[in-house]
C-alpha positions in Angstrom: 57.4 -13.2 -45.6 55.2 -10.2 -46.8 56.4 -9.0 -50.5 57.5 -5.9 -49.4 60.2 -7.2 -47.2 62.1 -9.0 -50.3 65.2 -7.2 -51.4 64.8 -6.1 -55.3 67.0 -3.8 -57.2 63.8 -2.1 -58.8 65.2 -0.2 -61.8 63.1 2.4 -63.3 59.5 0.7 -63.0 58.6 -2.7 -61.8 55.8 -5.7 -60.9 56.1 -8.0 -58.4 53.3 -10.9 -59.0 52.9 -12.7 -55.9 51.0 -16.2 -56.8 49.5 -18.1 -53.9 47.7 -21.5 -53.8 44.4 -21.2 -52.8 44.2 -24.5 -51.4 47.4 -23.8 -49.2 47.0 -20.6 -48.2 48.6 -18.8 -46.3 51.5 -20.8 -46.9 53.0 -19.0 -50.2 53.0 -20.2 -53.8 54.0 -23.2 -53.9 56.1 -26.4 -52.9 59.8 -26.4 -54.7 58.5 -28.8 -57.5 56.3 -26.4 -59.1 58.4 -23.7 -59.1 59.0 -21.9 -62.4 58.2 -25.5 -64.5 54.8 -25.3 -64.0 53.3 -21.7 -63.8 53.6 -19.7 -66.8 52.5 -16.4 -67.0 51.9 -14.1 -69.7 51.9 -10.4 -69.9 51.1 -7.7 -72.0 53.7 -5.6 -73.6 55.6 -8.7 -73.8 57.6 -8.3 -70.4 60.7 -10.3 -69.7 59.9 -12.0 -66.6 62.4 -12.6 -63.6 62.9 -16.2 -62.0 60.5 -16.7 -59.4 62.1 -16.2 -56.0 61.5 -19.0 -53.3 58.3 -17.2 -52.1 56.6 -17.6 -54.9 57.1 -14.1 -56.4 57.5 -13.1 -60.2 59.5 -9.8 -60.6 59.2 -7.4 -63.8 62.1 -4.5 -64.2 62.0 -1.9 -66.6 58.5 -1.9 -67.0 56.8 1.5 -68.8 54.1 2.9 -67.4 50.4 2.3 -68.3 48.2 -0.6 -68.3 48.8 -3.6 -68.4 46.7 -7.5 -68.0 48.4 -10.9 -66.7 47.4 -14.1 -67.2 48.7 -17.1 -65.1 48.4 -20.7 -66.3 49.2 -24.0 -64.8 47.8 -27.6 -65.5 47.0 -27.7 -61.9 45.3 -25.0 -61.2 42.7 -22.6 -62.4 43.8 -20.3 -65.1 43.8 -16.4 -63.3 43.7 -13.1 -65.3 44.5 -9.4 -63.8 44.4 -6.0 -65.2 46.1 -3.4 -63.5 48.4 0.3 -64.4 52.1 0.9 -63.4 52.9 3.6 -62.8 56.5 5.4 -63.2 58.8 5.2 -60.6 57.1 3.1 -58.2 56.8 -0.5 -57.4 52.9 -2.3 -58.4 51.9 -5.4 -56.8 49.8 -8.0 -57.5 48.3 -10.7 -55.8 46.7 -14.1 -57.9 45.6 -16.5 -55.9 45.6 -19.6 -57.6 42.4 -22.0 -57.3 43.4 -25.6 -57.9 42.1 -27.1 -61.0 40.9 -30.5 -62.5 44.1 -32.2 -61.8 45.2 -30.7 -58.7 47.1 -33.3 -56.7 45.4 -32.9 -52.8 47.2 -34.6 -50.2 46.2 -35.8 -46.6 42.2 -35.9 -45.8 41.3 -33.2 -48.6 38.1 -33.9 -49.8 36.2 -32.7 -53.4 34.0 -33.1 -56.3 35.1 -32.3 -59.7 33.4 -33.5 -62.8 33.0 -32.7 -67.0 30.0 -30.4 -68.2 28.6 -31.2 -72.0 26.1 -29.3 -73.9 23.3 -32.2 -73.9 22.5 -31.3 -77.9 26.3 -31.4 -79.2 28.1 -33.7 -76.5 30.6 -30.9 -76.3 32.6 -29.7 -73.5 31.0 -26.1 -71.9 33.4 -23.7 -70.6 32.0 -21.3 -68.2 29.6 -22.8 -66.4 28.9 -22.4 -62.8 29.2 -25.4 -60.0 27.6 -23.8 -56.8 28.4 -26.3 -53.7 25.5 -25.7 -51.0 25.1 -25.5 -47.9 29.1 -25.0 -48.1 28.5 -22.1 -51.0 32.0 -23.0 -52.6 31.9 -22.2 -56.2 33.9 -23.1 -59.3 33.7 -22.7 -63.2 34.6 -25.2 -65.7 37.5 -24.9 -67.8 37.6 -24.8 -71.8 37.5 -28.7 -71.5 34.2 -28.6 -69.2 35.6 -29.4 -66.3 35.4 -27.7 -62.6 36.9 -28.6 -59.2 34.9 -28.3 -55.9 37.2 -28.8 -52.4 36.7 -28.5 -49.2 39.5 -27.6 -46.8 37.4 -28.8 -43.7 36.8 -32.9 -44.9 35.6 -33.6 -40.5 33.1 -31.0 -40.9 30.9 -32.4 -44.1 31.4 -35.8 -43.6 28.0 -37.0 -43.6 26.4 -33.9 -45.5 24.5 -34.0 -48.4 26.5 -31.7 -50.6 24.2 -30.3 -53.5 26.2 -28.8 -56.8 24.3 -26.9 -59.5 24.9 -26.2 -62.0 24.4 -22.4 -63.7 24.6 -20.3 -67.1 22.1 -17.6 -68.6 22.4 -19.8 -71.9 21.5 -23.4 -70.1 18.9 -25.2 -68.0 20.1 -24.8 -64.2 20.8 -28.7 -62.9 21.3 -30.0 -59.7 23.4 -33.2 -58.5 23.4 -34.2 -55.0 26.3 -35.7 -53.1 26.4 -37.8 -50.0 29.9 -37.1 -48.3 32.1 -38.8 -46.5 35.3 -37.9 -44.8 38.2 -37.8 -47.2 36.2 -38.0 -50.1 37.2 -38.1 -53.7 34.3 -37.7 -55.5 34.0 -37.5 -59.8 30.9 -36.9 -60.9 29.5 -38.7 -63.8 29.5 -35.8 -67.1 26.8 -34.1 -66.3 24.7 -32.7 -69.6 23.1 -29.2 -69.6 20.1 -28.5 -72.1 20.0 -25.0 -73.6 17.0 -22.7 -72.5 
């Protein structure tokens, strides 16, 4: 169902955030379970959000007009951040799609490498960072806690590749791991440690 097609007594000025899970896509945002217990999004002018309807769709009312920036947080998935302007009298939308995260609970033959980056010199966690998977050029970032989540949506296709992550930052020493995969891999890395240029 596209977002325009849902029935909303708009009010004055509204938002309609439409989150979708990246992994699942185009299937909407998300299963039952996750709904409104686990995403929590934050807005500025501190906007009172409506429940979530069963598309995965956050309504605003009321809203004045100017700009605005939204961040959406869950422990499973990558934490997404948009900026954006309302404008009075009509209805903005906005689209997040959600990239799962470290602890992002794949079913079926899903496979992926996640893993912890550490500043080699203080053993600290390195948020930021870049994890380029080639040939499949999937990408990821870590997290405040150093850690980044690689999948692949296609297991049959890279079973058997050699699936080489590196690692990137303008303040670090680029590093490369290489994978074997297999199908239906689960792969953790061991905590890989960068060394400051």
């Amino acid at each position: 169902m596209g977002m325009m097609e849902v029935k909303l007594n708009l009010g004055v000025k509204s938002l309609a955030i439409h989150a979708v899970d990246d992994f699942t896509a185009p299937v909407d945002f998300m299963y039952k379970e996750y709904y409104e217990s686990d995403l929590n999004i934050g807005i500025s002018h501190g906007a009172h959000r409506v429940k979530a309807s069963q598309q995965g769709i956050y309504y605003y009312t009321n809203l004045p007009g100017g700009d605005y920036s939204v961040t959406l947080k869950s422990p499973r998935f990558v934490t997404e951040e948009k900026t954006f302007s309302i404008t009075t009298g009509s209805l903005t939308e906005i689209s997040a799609r959600m990239k799962p995260g470290y602890d992002y609970k794949f079913y079926g033959d899903t496979a992926f490498i996640r893993g912890t980056v550490i500043d080699s010199a203080t053993n600290r966690p390195v948020q930021g960072i870049r994890a380029l998977a080639l040939p499949r050029n999937e990408e990821a970032y870590t997290d405040e806690k150093g850690r980044f989540m690689l999948y692949f949506k296609d297991p049959i296709l890279i079973a058997g590749e050699q699936i080489s992550v590196t690692f990137q930052d303008a303040a670090f020493q680029s590093a490369t791991v290489n994978v074997d995969m297999v199908q239906r891999q689960k792969t953790t890395m061991d905590t890989v440690a960068l060394v400051k240029v």
